[in-house]
TIZAKE-816667 format. One record per atom (N, C-alpha, C): residue number from 0; residue in three letters; atom name; y negated, x negated, z negated. Coordinates in pm, 1 decimal, m for minus. Each point is the difference from the previous one (the first is absolute). Layout:
+-----+------+------+----------+----------+----------+
|  nr | rest | atom |        v |        u |        w |
+-----+------+------+----------+----------+----------+
| NUM |  ALA |   CA |        Y |        X |        Z |
...
+-----+------+------+----------+----------+----------+
***
This chain:
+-----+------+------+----------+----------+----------+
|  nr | rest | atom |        v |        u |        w |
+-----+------+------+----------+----------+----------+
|   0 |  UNK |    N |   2558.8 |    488.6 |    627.7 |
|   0 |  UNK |   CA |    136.3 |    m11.3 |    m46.2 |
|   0 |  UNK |    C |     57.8 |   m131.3 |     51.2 |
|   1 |  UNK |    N |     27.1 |   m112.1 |    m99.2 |
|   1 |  UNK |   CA |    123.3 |    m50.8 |     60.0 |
|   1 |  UNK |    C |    146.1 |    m32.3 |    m34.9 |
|   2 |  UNK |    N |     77.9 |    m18.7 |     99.2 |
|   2 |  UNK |   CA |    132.8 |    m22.7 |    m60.9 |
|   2 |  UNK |    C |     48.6 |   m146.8 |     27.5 |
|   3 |  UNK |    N |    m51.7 |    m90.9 |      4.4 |
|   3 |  UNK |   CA |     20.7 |   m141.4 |     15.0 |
|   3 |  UNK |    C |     96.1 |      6.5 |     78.1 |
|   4 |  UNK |    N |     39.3 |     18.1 |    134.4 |
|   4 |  UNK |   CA |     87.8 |    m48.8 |    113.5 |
|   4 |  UNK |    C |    m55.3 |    m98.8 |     70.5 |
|   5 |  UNK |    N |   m104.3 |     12.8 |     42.1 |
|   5 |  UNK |   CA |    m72.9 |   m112.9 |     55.2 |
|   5 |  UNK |    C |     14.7 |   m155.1 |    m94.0 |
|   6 |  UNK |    N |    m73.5 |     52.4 |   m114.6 |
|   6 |  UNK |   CA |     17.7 |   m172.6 |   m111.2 |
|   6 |  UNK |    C |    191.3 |     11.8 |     40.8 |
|   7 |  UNK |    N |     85.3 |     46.1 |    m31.5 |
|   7 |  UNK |   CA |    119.7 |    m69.2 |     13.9 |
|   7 |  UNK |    C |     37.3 |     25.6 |    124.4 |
|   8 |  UNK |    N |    m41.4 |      3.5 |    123.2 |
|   8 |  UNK |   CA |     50.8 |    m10.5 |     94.6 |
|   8 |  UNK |    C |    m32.2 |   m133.9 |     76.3 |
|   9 |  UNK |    N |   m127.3 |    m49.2 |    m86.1 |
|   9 |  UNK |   CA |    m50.3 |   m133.1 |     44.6 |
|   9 |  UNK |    C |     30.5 |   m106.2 |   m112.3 |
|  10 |  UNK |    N |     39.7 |      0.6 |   m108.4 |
|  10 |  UNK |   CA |     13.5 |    m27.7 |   m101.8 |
|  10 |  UNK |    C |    172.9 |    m56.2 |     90.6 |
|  11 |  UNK |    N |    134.0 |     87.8 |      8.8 |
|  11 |  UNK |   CA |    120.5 |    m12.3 |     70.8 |
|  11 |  UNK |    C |     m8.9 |    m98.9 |    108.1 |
|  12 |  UNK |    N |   m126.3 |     17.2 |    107.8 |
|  12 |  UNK |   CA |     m2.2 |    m69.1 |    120.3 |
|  12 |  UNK |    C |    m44.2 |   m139.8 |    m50.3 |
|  13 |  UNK |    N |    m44.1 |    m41.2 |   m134.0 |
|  13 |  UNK |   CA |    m85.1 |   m106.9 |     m4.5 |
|  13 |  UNK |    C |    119.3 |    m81.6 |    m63.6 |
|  14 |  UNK |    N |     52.1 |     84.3 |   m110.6 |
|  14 |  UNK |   CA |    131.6 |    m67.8 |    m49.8 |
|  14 |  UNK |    C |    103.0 |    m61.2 |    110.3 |
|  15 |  UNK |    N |     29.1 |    100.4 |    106.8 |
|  15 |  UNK |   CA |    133.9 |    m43.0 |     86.8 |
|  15 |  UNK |    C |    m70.1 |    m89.7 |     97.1 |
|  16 |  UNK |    N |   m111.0 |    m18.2 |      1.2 |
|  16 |  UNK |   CA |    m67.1 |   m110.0 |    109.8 |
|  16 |  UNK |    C |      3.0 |   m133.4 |    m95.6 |
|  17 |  UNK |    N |     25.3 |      1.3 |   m122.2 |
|  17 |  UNK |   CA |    m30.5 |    m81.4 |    m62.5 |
|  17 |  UNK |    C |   m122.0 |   m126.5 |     36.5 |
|  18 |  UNK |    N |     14.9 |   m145.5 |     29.8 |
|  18 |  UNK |   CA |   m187.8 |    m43.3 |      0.7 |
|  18 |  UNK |    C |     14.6 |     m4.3 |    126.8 |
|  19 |  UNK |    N |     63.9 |     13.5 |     87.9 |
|  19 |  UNK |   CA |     m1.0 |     26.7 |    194.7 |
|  19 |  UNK |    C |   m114.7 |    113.8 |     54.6 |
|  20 |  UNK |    N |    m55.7 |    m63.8 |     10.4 |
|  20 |  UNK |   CA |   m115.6 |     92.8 |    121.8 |
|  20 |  UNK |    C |     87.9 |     56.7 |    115.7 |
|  21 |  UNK |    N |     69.3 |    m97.4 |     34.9 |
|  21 |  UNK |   CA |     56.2 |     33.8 |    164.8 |
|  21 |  UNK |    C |     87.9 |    128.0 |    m70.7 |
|  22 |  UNK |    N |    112.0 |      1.9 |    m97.0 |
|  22 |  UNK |   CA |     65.2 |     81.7 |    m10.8 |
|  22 |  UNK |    C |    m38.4 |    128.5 |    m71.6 |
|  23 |  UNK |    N |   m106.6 |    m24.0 |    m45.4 |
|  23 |  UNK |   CA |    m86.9 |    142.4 |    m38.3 |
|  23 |  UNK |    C |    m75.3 |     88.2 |    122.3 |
|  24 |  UNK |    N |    m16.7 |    m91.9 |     70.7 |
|  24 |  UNK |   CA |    m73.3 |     63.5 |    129.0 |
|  24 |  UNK |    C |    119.0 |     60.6 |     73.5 |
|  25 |  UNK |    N |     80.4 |     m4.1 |      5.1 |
|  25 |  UNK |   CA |    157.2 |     15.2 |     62.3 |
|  25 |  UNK |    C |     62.0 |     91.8 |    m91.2 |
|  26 |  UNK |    N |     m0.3 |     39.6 |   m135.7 |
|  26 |  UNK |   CA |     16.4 |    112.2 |    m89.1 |
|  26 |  UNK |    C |   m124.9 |     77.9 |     80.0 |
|  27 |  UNK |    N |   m128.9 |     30.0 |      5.5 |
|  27 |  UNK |   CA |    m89.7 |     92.4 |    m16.3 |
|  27 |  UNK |    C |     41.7 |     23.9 |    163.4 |
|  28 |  UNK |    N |     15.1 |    m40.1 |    111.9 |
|  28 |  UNK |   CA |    m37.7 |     58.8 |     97.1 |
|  28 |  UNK |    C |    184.5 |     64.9 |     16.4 |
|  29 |  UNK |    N |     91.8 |    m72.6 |    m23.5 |
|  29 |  UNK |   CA |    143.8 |     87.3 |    m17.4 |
|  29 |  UNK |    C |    m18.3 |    170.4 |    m95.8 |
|  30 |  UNK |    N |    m69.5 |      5.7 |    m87.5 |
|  30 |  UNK |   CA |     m9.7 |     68.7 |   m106.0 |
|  30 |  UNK |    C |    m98.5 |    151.7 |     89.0 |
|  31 |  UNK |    N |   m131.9 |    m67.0 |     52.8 |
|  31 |  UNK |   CA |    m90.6 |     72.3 |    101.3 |
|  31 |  UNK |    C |    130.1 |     31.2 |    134.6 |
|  32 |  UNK |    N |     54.4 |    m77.8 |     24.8 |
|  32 |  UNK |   CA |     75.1 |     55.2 |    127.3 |
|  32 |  UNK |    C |     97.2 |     89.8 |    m51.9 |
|  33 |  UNK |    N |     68.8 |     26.5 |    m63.1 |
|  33 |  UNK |   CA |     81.7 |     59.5 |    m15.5 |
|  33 |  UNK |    C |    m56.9 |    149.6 |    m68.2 |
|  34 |  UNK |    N |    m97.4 |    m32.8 |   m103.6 |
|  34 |  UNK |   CA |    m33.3 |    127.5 |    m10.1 |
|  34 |  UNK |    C |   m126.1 |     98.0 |    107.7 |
|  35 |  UNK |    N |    m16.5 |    m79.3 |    105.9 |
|  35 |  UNK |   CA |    m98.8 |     m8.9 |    134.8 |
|  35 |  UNK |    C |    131.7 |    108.8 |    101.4 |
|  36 |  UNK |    N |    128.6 |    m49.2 |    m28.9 |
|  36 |  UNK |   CA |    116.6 |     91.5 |     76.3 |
|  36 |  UNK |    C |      1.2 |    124.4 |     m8.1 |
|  37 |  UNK |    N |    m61.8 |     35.5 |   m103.4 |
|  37 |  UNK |   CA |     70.9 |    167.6 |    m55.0 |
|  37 |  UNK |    C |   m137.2 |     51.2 |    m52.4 |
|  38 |  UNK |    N |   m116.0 |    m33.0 |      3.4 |
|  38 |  UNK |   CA |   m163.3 |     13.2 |    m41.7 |
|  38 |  UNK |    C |    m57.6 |    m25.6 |     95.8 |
|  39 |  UNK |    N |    m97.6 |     62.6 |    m18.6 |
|  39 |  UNK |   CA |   m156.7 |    m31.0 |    101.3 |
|  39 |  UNK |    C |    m70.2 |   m157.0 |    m33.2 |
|  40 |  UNK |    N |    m28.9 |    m43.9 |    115.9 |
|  40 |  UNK |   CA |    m57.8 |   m104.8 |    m19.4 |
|  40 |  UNK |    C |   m123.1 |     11.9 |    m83.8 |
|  41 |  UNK |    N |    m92.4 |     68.8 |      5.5 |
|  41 |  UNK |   CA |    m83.3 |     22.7 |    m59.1 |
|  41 |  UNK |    C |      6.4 |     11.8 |   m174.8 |
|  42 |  UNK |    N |     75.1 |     83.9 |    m19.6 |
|  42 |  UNK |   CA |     36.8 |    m10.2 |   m125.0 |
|  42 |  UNK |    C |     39.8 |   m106.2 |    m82.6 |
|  43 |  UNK |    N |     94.6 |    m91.5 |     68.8 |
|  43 |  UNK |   CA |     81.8 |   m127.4 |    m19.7 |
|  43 |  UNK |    C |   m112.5 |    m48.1 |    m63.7 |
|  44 |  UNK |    N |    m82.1 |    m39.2 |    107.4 |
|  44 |  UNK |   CA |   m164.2 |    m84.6 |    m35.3 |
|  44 |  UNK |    C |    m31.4 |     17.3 |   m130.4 |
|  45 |  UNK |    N |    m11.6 |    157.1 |     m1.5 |
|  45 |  UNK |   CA |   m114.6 |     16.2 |   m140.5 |
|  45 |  UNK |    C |    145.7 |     m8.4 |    m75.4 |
|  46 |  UNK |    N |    121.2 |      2.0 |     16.3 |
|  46 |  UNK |   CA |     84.4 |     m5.5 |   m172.9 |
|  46 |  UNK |    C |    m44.5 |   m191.8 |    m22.3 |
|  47 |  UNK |    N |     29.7 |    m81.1 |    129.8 |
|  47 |  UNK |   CA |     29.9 |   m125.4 |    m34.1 |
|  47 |  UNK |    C |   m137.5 |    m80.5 |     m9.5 |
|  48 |  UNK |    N |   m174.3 |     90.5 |     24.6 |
|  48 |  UNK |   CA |    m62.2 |   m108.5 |     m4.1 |
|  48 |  UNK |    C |    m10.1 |    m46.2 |   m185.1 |
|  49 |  UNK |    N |      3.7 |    116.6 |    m82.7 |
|  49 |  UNK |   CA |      5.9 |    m12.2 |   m132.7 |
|  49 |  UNK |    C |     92.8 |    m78.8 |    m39.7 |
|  50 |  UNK |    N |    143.1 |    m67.5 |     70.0 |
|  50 |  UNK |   CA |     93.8 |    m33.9 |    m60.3 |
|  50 |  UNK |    C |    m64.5 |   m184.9 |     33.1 |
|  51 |  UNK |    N |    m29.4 |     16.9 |    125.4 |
|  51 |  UNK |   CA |    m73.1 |   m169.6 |     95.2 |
|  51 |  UNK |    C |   m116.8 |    m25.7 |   m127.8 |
|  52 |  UNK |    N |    m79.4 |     78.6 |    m23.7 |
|  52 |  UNK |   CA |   m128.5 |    m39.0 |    m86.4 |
|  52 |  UNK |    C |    110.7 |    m43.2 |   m158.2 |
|  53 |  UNK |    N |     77.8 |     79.1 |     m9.4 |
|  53 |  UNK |   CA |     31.7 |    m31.0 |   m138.7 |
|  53 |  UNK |    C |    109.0 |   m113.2 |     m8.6 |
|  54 |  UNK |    N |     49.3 |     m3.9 |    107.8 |
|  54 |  UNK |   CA |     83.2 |   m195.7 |     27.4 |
|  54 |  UNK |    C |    m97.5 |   m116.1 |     18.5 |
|  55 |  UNK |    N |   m102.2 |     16.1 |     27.3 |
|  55 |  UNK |   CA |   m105.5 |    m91.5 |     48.2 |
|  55 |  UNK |    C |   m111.1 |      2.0 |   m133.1 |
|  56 |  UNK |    N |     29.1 |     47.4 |   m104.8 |
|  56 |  UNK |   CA |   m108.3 |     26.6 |   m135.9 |
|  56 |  UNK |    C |    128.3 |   m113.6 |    m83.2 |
|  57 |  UNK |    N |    129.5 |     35.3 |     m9.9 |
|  57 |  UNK |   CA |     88.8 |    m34.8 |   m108.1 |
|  57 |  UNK |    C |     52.6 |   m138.9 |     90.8 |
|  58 |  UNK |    N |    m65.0 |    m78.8 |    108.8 |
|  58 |  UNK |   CA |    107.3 |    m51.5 |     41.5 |
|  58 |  UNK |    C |   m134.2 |   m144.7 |     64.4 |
|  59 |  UNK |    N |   m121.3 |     52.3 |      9.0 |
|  59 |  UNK |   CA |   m117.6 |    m84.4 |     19.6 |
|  59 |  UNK |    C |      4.1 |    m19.8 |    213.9 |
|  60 |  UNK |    N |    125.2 |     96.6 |     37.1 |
|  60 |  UNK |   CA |    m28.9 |    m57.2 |    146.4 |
|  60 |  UNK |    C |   m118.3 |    154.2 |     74.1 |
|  61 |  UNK |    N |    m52.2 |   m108.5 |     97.6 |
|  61 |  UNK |   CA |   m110.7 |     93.1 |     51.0 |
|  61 |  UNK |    C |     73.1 |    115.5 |     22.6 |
|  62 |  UNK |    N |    m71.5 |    134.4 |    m27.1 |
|  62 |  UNK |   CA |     m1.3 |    131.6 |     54.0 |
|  62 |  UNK |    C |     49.3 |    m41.2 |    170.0 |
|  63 |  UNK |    N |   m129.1 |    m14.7 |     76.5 |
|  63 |  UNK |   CA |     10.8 |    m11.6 |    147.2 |
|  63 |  UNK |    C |     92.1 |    m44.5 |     27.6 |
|  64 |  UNK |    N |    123.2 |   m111.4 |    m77.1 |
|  64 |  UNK |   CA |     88.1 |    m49.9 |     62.4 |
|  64 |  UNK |    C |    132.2 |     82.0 |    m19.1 |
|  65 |  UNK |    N |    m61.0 |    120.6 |    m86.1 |
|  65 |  UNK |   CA |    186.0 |    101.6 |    m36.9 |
|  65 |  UNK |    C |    m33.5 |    127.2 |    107.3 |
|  66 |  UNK |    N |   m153.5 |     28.3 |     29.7 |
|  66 |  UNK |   CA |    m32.0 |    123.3 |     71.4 |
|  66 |  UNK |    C |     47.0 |    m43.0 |    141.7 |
|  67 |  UNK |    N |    m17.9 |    m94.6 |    104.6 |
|  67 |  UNK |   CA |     18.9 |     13.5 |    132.0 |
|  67 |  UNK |    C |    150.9 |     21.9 |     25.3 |
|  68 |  UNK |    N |    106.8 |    m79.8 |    m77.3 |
|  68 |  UNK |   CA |    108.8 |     14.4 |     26.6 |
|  68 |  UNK |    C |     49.2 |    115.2 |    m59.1 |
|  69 |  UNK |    N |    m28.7 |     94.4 |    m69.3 |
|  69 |  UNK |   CA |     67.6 |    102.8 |    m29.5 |
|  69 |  UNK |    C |    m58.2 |     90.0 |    110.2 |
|  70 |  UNK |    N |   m116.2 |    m22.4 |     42.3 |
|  70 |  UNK |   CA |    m28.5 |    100.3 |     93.4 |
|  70 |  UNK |    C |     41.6 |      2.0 |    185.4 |
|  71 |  UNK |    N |    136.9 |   m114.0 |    m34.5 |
|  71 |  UNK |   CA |     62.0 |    m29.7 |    154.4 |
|  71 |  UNK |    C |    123.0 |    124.2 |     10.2 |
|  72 |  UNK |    N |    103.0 |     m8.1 |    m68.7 |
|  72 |  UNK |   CA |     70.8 |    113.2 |    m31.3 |
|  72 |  UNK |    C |    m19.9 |    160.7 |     20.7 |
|  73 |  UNK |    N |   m124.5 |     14.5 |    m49.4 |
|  73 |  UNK |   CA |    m21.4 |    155.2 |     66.8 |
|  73 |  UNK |    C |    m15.4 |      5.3 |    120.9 |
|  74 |  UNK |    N |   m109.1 |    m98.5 |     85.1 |
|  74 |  UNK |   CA |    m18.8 |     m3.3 |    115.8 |
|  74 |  UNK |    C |    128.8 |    m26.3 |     78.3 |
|  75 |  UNK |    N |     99.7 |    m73.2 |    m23.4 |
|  75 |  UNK |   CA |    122.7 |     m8.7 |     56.5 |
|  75 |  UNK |    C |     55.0 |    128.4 |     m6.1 |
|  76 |  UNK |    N |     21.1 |    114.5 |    m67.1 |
|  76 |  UNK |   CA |     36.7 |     99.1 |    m58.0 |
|  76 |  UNK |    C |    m46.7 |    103.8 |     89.0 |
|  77 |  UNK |    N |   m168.3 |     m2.1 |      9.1 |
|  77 |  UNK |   CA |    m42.3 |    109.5 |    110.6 |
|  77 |  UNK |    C |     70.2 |    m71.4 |    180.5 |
|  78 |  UNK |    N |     15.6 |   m116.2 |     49.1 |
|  78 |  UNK |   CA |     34.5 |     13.5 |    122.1 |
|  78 |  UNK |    C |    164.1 |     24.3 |      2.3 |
|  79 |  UNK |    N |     61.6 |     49.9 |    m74.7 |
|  79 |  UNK |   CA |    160.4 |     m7.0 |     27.1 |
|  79 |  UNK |    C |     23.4 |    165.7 |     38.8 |
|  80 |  UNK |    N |     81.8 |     m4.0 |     80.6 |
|  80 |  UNK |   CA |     45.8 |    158.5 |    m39.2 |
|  80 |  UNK |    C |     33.0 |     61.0 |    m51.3 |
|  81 |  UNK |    N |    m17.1 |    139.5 |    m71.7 |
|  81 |  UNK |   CA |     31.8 |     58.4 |    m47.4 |
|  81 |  UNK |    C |    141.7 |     30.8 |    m88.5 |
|  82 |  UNK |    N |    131.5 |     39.9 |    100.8 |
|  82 |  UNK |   CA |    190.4 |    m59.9 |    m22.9 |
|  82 |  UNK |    C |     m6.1 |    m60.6 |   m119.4 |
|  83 |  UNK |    N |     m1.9 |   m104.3 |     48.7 |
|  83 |  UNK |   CA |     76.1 |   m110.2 |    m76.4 |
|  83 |  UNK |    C |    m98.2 |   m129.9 |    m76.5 |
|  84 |  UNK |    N |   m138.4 |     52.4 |     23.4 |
|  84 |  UNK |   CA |    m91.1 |    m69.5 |    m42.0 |
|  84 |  UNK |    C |     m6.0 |    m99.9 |   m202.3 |
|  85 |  UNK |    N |    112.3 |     89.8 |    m46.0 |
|  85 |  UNK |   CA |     10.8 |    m65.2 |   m132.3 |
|  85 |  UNK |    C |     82.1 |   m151.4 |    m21.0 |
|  86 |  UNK |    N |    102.9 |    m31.8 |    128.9 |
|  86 |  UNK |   CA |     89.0 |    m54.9 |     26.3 |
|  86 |  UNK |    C |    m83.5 |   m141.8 |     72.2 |
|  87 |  UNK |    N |    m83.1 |      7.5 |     80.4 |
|  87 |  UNK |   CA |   m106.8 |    m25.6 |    123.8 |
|  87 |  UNK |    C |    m47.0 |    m76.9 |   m168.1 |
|  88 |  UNK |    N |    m66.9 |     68.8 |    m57.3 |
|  88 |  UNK |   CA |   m106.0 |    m72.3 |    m53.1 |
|  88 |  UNK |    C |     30.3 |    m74.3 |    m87.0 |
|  89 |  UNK |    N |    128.8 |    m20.2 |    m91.6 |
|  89 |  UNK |   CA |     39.6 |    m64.9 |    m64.7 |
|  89 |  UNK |    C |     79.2 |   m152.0 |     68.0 |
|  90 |  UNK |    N |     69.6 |     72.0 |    142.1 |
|  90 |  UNK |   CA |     40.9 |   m153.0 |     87.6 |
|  90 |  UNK |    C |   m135.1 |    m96.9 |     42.3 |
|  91 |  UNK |    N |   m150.9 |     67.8 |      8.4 |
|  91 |  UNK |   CA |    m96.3 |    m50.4 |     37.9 |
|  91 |  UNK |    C |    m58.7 |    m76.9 |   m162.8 |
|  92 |  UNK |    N |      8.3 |     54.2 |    m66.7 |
|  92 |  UNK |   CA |    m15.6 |    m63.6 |   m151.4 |
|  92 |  UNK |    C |     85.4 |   m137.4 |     m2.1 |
|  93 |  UNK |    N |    127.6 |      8.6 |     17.1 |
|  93 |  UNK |   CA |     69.8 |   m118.0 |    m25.6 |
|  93 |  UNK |    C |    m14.5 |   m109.0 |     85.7 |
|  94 |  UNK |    N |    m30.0 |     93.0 |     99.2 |
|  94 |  UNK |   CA |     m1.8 |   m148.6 |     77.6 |
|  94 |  UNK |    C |   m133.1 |    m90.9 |    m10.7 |
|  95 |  UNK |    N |   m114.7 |    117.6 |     m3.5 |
|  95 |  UNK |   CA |   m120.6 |   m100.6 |    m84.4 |
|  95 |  UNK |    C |     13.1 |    m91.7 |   m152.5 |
|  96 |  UNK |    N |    114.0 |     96.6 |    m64.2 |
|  96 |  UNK |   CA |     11.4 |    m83.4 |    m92.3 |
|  96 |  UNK |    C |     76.3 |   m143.7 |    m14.1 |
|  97 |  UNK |    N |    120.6 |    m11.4 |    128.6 |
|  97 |  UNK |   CA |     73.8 |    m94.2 |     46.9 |
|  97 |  UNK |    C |    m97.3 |   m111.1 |     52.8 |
|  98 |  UNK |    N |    m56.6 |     43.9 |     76.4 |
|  98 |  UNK |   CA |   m123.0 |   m100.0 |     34.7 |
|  98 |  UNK |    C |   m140.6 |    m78.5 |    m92.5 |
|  99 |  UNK |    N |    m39.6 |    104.5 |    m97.0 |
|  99 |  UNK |   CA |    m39.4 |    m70.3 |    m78.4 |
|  99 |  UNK |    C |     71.5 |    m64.9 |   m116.5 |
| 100 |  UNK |    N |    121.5 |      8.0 |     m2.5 |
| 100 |  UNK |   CA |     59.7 |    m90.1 |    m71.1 |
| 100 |  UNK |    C |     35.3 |   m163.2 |     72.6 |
| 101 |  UNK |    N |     m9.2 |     16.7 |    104.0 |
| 101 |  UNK |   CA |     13.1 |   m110.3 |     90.1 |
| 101 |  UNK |    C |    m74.8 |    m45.4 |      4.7 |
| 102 |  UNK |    N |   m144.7 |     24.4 |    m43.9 |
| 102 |  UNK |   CA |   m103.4 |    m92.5 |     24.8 |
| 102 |  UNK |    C |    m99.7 |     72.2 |    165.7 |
| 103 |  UNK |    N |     93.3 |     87.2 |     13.1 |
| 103 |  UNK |   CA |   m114.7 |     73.8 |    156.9 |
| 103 |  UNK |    C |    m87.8 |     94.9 |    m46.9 |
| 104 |  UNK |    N |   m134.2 |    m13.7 |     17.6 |
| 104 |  UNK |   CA |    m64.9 |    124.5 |    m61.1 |
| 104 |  UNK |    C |      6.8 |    100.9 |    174.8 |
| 105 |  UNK |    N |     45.2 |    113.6 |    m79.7 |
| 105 |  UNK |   CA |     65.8 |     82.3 |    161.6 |
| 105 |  UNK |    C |   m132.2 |     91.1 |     58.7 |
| 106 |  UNK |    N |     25.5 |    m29.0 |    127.6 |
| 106 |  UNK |   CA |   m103.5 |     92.2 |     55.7 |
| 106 |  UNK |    C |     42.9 |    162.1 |     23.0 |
| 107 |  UNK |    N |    m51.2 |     54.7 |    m36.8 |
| 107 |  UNK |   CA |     11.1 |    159.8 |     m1.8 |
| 107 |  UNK |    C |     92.6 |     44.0 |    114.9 |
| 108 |  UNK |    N |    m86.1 |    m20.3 |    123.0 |
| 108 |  UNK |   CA |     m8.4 |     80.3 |     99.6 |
| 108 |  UNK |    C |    129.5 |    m72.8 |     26.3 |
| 109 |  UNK |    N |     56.7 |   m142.0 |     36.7 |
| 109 |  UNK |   CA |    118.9 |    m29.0 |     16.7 |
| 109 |  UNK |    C |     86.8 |     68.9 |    m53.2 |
| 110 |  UNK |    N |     m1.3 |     m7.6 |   m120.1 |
| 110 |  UNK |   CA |     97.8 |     55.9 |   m110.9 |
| 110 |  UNK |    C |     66.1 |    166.5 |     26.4 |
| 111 |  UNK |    N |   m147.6 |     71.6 |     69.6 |
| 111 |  UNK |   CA |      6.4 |    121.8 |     70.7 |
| 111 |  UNK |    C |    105.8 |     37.7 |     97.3 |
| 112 |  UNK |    N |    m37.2 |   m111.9 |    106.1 |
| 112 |  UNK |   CA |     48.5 |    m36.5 |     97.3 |
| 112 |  UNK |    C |    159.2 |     18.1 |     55.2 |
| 113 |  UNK |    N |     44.9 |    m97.9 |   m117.0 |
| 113 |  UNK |   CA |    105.1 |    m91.5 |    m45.7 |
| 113 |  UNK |    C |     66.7 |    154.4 |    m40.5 |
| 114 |  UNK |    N |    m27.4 |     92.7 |   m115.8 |
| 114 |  UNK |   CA |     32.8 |     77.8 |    m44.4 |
| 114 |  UNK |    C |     19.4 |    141.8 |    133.7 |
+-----+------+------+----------+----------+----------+
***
């Protein structure tokens, strides 16, 4: 069975990234974090690796380069606590995303840290 969410869920991310790598990579791991808040990490994975393969088919950029960064977000996701962890992971999103807009590619564990 399918119901094409995946083709337009990557199809949406490819449009609003328009030809920016940086800002597509910054849609997919905002998109993984947020739905990483209220879902199992695990799951996240398998909804978004179909969505990474199908941005990286319609868009010519490597697979490997949409899979590592979506898979930072969950892992940020499992060390937060429990509370308030939806809040946590989205201030930890932005600020990676603040930084790679600056030109810093951010180190995790700082970012952790920091958070």
């Amino acid at each position: 069975m399918r119901t094409g969410v995946v083709q337009r869920l990557g199809d949406w991310l490819t449009v609003k990234a328009g030809n920016s790598e940086t800002r597509l990579l910054m849609l997919l791991m905002l998109a993984v974090g947020i739905l990483g808040s209220v879902m199992s990490s695990t799951g996240v994975i398998a909804i978004f690796i179909p969505v990474a393969l199908r941005i990286a088919q319609s868009t010519g950029i490597s697979a490997c380069r949409l899979m590592l960064p979506m898979s930072v977000p969950p892992e940020m996701d499992e060390m937060l606590p429990a509370p308030d962890k939806a809040t946590q992971t989205i201030a930890c999103l932005l600020l990676m995303v603040g930084l790679m807009i600056s030109g810093v590619v951010p180190n995790v564990q700082a970012v952790l840290i920091v958070s």
